[in-house]
C-alpha positions as CSV (number, residue, x, y, z in Angstrom):
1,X,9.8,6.1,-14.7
2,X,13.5,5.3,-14.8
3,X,15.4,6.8,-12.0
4,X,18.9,7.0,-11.6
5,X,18.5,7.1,-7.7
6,X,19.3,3.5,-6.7
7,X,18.0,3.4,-3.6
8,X,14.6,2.9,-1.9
9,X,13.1,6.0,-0.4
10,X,10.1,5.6,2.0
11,X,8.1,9.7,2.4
12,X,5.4,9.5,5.0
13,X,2.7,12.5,5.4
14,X,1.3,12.0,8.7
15,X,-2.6,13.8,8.6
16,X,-2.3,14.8,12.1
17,X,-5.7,15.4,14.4
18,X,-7.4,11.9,13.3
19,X,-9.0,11.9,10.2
20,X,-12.4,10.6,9.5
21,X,-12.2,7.4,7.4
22,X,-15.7,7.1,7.2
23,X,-15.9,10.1,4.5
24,X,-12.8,9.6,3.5
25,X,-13.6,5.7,1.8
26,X,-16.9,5.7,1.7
27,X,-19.4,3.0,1.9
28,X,-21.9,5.0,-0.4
29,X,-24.6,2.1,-0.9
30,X,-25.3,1.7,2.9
31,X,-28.3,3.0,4.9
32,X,-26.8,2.7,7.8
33,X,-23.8,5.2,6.9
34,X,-26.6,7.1,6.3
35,X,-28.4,6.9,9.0
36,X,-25.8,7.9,11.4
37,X,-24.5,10.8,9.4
38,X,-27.7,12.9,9.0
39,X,-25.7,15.7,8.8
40,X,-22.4,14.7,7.3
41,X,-22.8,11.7,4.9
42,X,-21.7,12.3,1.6
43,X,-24.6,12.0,-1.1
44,X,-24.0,9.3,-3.5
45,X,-23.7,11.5,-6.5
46,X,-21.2,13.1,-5.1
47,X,-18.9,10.3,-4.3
48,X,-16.0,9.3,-6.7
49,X,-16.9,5.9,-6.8
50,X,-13.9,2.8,-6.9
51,X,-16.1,-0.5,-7.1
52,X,-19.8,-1.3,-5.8
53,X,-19.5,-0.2,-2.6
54,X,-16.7,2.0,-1.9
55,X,-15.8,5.9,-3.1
56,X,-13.7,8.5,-2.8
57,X,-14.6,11.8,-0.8
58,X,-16.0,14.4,-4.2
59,X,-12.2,16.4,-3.4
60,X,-10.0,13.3,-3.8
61,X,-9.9,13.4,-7.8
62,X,-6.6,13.4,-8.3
63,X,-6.0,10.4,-5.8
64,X,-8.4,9.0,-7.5
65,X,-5.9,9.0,-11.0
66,X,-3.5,7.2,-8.8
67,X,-6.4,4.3,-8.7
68,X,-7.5,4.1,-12.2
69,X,-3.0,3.6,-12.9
70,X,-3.3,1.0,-10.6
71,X,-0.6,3.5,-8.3
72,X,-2.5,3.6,-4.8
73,X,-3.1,1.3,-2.3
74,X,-5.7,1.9,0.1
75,X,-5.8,-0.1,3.7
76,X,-9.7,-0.4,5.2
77,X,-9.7,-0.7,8.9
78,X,-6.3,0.0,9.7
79,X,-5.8,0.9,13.6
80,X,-4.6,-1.4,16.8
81,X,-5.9,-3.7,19.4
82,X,-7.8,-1.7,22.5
83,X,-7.4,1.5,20.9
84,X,-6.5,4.6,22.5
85,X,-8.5,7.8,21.7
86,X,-5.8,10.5,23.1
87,X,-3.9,12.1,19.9
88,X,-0.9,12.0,21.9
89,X,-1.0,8.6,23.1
90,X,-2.4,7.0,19.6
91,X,0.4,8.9,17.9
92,X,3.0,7.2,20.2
93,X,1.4,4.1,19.5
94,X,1.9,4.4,15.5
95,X,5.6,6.0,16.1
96,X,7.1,3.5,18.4
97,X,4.7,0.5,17.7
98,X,4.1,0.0,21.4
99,X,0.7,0.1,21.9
100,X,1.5,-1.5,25.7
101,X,3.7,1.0,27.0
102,X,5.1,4.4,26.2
103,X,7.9,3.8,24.0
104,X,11.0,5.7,23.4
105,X,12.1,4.3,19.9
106,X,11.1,5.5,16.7
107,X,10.4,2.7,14.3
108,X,11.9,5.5,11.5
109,X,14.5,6.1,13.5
110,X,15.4,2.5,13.9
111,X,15.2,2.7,10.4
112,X,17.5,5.1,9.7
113,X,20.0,3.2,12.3
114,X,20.1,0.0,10.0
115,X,20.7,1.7,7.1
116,X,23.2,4.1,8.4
117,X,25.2,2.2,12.0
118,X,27.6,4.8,11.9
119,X,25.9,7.9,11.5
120,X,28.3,8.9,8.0
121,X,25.0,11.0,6.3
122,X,23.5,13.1,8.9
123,X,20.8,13.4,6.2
124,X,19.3,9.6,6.5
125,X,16.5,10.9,7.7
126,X,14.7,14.7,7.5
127,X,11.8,15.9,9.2
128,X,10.0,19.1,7.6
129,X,8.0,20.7,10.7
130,X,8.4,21.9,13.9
131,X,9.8,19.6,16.2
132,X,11.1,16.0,15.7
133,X,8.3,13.3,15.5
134,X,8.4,10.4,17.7
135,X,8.9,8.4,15.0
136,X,12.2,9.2,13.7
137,X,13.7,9.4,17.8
138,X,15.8,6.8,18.0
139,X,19.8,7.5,20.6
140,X,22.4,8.4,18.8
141,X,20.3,8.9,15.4
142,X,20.7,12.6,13.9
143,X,17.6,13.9,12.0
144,X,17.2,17.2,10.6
145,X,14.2,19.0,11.3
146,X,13.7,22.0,9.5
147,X,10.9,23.9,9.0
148,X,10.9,25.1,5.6
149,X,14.2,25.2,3.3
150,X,12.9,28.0,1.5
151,X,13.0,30.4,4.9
152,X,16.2,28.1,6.2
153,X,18.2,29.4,3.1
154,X,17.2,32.8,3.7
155,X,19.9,32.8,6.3
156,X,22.6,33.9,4.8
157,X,26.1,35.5,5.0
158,X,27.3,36.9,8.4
159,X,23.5,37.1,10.0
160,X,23.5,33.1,8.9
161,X,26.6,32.1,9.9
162,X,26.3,33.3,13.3
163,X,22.6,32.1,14.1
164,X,24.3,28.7,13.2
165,X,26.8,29.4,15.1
166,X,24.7,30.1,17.9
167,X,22.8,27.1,17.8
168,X,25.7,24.4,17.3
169,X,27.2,26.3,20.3
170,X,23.6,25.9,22.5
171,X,24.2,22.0,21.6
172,X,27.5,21.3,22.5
173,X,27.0,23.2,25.9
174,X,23.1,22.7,26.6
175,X,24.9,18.7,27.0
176,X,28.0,18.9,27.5
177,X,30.9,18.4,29.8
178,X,29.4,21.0,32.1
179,X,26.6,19.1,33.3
180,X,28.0,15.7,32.6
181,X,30.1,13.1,30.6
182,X,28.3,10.0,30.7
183,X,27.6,8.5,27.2
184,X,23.8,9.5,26.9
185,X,24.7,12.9,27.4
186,X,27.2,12.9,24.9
187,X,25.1,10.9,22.4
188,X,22.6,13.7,22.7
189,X,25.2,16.1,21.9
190,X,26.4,15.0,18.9
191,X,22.8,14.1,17.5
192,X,21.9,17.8,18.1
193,X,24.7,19.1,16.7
194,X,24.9,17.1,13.5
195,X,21.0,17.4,13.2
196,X,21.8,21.4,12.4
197,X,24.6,20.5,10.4
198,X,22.5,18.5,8.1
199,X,20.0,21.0,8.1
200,X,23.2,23.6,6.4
201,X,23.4,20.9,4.1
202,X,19.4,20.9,3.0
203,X,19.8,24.4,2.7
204,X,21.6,24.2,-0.3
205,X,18.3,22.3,-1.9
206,X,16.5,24.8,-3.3
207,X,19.6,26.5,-5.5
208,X,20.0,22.8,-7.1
209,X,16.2,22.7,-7.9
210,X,14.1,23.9,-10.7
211,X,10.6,22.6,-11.7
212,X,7.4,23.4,-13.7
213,X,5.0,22.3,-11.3
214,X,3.5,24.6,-8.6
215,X,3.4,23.8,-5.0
216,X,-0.1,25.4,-3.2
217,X,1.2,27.9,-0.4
218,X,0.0,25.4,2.2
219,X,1.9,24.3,5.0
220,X,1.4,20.8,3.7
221,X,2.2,21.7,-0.2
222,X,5.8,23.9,0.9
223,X,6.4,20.7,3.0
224,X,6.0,18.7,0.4
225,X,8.0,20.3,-2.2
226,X,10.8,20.3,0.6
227,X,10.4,16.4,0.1
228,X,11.0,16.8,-3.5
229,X,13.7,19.1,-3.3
230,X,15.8,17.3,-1.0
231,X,15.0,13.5,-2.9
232,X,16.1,16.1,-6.0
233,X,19.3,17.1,-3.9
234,X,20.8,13.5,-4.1
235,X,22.5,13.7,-0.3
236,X,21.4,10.2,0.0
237,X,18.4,10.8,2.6
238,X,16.2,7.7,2.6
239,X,13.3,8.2,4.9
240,X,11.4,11.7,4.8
241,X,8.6,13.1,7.2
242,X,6.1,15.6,7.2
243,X,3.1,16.3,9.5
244,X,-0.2,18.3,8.1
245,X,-0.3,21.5,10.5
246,X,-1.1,20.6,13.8
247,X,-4.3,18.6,15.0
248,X,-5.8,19.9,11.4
249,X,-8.3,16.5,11.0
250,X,-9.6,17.4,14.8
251,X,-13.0,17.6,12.8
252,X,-15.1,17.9,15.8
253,X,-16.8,20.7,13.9
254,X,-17.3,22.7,10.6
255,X,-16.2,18.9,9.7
256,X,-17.7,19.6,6.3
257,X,-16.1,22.2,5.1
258,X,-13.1,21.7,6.6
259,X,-12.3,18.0,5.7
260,X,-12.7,19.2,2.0
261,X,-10.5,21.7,2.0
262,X,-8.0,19.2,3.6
263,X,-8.5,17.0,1.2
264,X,-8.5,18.7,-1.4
265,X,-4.6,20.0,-0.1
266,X,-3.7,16.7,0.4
267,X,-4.6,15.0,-2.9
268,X,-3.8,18.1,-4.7
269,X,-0.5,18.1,-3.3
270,X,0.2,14.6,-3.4
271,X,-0.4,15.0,-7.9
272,X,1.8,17.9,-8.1
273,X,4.7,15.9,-5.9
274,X,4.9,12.8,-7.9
275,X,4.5,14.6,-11.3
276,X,7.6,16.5,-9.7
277,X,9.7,13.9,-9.3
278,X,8.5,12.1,-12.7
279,X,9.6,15.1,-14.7
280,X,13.1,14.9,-12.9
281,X,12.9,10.7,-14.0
282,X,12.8,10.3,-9.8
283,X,9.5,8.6,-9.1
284,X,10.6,5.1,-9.6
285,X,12.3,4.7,-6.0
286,X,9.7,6.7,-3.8
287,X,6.8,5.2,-1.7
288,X,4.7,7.5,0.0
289,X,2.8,6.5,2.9
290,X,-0.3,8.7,4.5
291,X,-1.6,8.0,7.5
292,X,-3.9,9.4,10.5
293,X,-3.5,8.2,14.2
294,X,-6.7,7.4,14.4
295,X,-10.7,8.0,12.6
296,X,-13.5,9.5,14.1
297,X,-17.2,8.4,15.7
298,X,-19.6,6.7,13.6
299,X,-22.3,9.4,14.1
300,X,-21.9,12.9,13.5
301,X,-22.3,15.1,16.4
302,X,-24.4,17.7,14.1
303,X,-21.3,19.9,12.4
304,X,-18.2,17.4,12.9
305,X,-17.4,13.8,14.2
306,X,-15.5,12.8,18.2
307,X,-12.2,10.5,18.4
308,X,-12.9,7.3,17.3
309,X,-10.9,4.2,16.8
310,X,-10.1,2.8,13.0
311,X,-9.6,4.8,9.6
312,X,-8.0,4.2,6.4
313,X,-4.5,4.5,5.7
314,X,-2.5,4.9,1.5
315,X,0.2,4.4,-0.4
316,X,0.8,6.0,-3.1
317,X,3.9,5.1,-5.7
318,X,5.4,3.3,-8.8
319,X,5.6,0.2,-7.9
320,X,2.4,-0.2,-5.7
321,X,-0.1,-2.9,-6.8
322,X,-2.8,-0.8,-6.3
323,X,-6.3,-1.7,-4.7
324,X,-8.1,-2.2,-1.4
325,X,-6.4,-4.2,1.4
326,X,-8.6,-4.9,4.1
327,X,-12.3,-5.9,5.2
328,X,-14.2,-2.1,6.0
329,X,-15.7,-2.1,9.4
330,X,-18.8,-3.4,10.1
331,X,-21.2,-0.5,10.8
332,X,-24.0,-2.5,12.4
333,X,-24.4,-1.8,16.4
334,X,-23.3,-5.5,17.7
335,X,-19.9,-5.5,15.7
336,X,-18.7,-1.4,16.4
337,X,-16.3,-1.0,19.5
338,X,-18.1,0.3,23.2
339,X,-18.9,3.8,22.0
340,X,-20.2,3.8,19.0
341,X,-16.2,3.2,17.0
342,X,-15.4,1.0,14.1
343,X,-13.4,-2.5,15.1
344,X,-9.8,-2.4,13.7
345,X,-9.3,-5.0,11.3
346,X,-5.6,-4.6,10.3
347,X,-3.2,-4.3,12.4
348,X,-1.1,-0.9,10.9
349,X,2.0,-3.1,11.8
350,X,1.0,-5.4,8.7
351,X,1.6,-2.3,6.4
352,X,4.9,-1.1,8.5
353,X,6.1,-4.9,8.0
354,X,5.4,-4.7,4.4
355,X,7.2,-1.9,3.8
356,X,10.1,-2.6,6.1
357,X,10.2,-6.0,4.2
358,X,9.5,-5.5,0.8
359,X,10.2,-2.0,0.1
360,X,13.3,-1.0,2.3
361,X,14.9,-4.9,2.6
362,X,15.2,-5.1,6.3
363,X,14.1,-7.1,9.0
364,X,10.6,-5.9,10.5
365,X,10.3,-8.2,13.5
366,X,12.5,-6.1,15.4
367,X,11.3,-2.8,14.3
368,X,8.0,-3.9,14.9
369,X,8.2,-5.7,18.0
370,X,6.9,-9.2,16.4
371,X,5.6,-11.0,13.3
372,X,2.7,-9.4,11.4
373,X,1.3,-10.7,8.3
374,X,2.3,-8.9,5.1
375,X,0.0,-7.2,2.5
376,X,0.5,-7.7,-0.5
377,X,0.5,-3.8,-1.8
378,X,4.3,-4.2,-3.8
C-alpha cells in the first residue's frame, strides 16, 4: 500500500505476564511436546500448520493470513543469556537491554531522543496504558501516556480545561523550584508537563478519524485502535506502545482457555489494525512488533504452565520478509535450562538491532549496548 506518511513508524504490543511459546509455535510432530503437556498440548488437527514441523495455536487464523502474504516474521527461541524468571526484572531486561544490572534507559526512549534531540514534537513517542513503560524512560524525553483517547476526549469544556489545568500545575510544582533547581529536577518538570500537553494534542485524534473496521471492546483492541488513530492523526509520532492488560499471559492456570481467548484478541486485533490503516493507504511505513518477556515451563502443571525462560516473538508489516528466524528449542532433557526451561537461542537484541538498523536507520550499538547479529526479517 502507498502511504503518503514518509517516515518509518515502529508499534510494539508488549503481551505482558509471559506468554507460553510452546503453544503458541508449535512443534506439532513431536512426542515429546506431547509427553510433557498431557494436559495442555494442542492436538495436531487442531493446529494451523506453517511447514512440517511447526503450527499456529487453532485461534491464530488471521495471523496466520499475515504468513501465507509472506507479511510476518516469526523469531523461535528468542530470550537472553542466564534468564531471569521475575516479570519485573525480565521486563527491565527487554526495556533497557541490561540484562546485567537494573537499567534506567529505555531503548524506545533513546529512540525517540535520536530522532527528536530537541524535544520540538512532544508526540515522538505515545504510550496507550496506565503508566509509562520502562522502555520509552529515557531524561529529558516527553511521552504521552494516555489511557484511552476515546475517554481522554471526553474531557471537555470547563470540566476539561481545569483537570488539565490541574495536572500541568501538579507538574510544575510536584518539581519545581520549591524543592529544588538542579537540572534533573527541572528536566523532570518539563517532561511531565509536556507529556500532558501531548496528550491534549492526541485528544483531538478521534474527531480526525473515521473507519469501517470495528475494534473488539478489549483493552488490547481500544488500544490498538488508539495506535491507528493517532498514526491517522499525522502529529508526526514515530514509535507507539501498548501493553495487553496487566500480567494477562500469567497462565499458571485455566491456561487453556485463557490463552485462546488471548489469542484470539490479539490476532483478531492485529487484522482489523492493519486493514485500518490499508484502507486509509497508511500501512506501508508501520512495523509492528509483539513480544512477551519471557515463555513458560515445558511441562504443564495440570491447568496452566510456571515462568520459564525462551518464547517466540513477531513482526508483523509491509515490508517484512516473512518466515521463521531462529532454531526452536531443543525439548529433549540434556539441552533444556536447570528447571525444566527451553535454552534461548536468539538473543532479542538481534531483532532490536534489526529494526534499529534496517527499519528506523539509526545506530543500534549504542541503543543496545553492543554488536548483535542482524536477522534478516526486512
Amino acid at each position: 500500500m502507498v502511504s503518503t506518511k514518509k517516515d518509518n513508524v515502529l508499534a510494539v504490543l508488549s503481551l505482558s505476564g509471559g506468554n507460553d511459546g510452546l503453544n503458541t509455535v508449535i512443534p506439532y510432530n513431536s512426542g515429546l511436546y506431547r509427553d510433557y503437556r498431557p494436559t495442555l498440548s494442542i492436538a495436531e488437527n487442531q493446529v494451523i500448520p506453517l511447514n512440517d514441523e511447526l503450527g499456529l495455536h487453532p485461534t491464530m487464523a488471521p495471523l496466520k493470513r499475515f504468513w501465507d502474504a509472506g507479511k510476518l516474521a516469526i523469531f523461535l527461541g528468542i530470550g537472553y543469556p542466564s534468564p531471569s524468571y521475575s516479570h519485573f526484572r525480565s521486563m527491565d531486561i527487554w526495556h533497557t537491554c541490561e540484562p546485567d544490572k537494573v537499567g534506567v534507559e529505555g531503548w524506545l526512549g533513546q529512540v525517540i531522543k535520536e530522532i527528536d534531540p530537541n524535544a520540538e514534537n512532544v508526540l515522538t513517542g505515545v504510550n496507550f496504558g496506565r503508566g509509562l513503560p520502562r522502555a520509552l524512560a529515557k531524561e529529558g524525553v516527553p511521552v504521552a501516556s494516555v489511557g484511552n483517547l476515546e475517554t481522554y476526549g471526553l474531557l471537555t469544556g470547563i470540566e476539561g480545561e481545569d483537570q488539565r489545568a490541574q495536572a500541568l500545575d501538579v507538574f510544575g510544582r510536584m518539581y519545581g523550584p520549591t524543592i529544588g533547581s538542579s537540572y534533573t529536577l527541572d528536566y523532570i518538570r518539563r517532561t511531565g508537563t509536556d507529556a500532558l500537553k501531548g496528550a491534549d494534542i492526541l485528544a483531538t485524534a478521534p474527531d480526525k478519524y473515521t473507519s469501517k473496521v470495528e475494534y473488539s471492546a478489549t483493552a488490547i483492541g481500544q488500544y490498538m485502535k488508539n495506535i491507528a488513530q493517532t498514526h491517522l492523526a499525522e502529529f508526526g509520532t514515530r514509535v507507539l506502545f501498548t501493553t495487553s492488560p496487566y500480567n494477562g499471559f500469567d497462565t499458571h492456570a485455566n491456561q487453556a482457555s485463557d490463552h485462546a481467548r488471548l489469542w484470539t484478541d490479539v490476532s483478531n486485533t492485529v487484522e482489523t489494525f492493519f486493514e485500518d490503516l490499508r484502507d486509509h493507504q497508511a500501512s506501508d511505513n508501520v512495523l509492528l512488533f509483539m513480544f512477551s518477556e519471557f515463555g513458560r515451563r515445558i511441562v504443564d502443571n495440570g491447568s496452566g504452565t510456571d515462568h520459564g525462560a525462551s518464547s517466540v516473538a513477531f513482526v508483523v508489516g509491509e515490508h517484512v520478509k516473512g518466515g521463521v528466524y531462529g532454531t526452536y528449542p531443543s525439548l529433549e532433557p540434556s539441552e533444556q535450562e536447570e528447571g525444566g526451561n527451553l535454552k534461548s537461542s536468539m538473543d532479542f537484541r538481534s531483532v532490536y538491532t534489526t529494526i534499529l538498523e534496517d527499519w528506523m536507520h539509526m545506530d543500534p550499538v549504542p541503543i543496545v549496548g553492543g554488536n548483535y547479529e542482524k536477522i534478516p526479517f526486512l
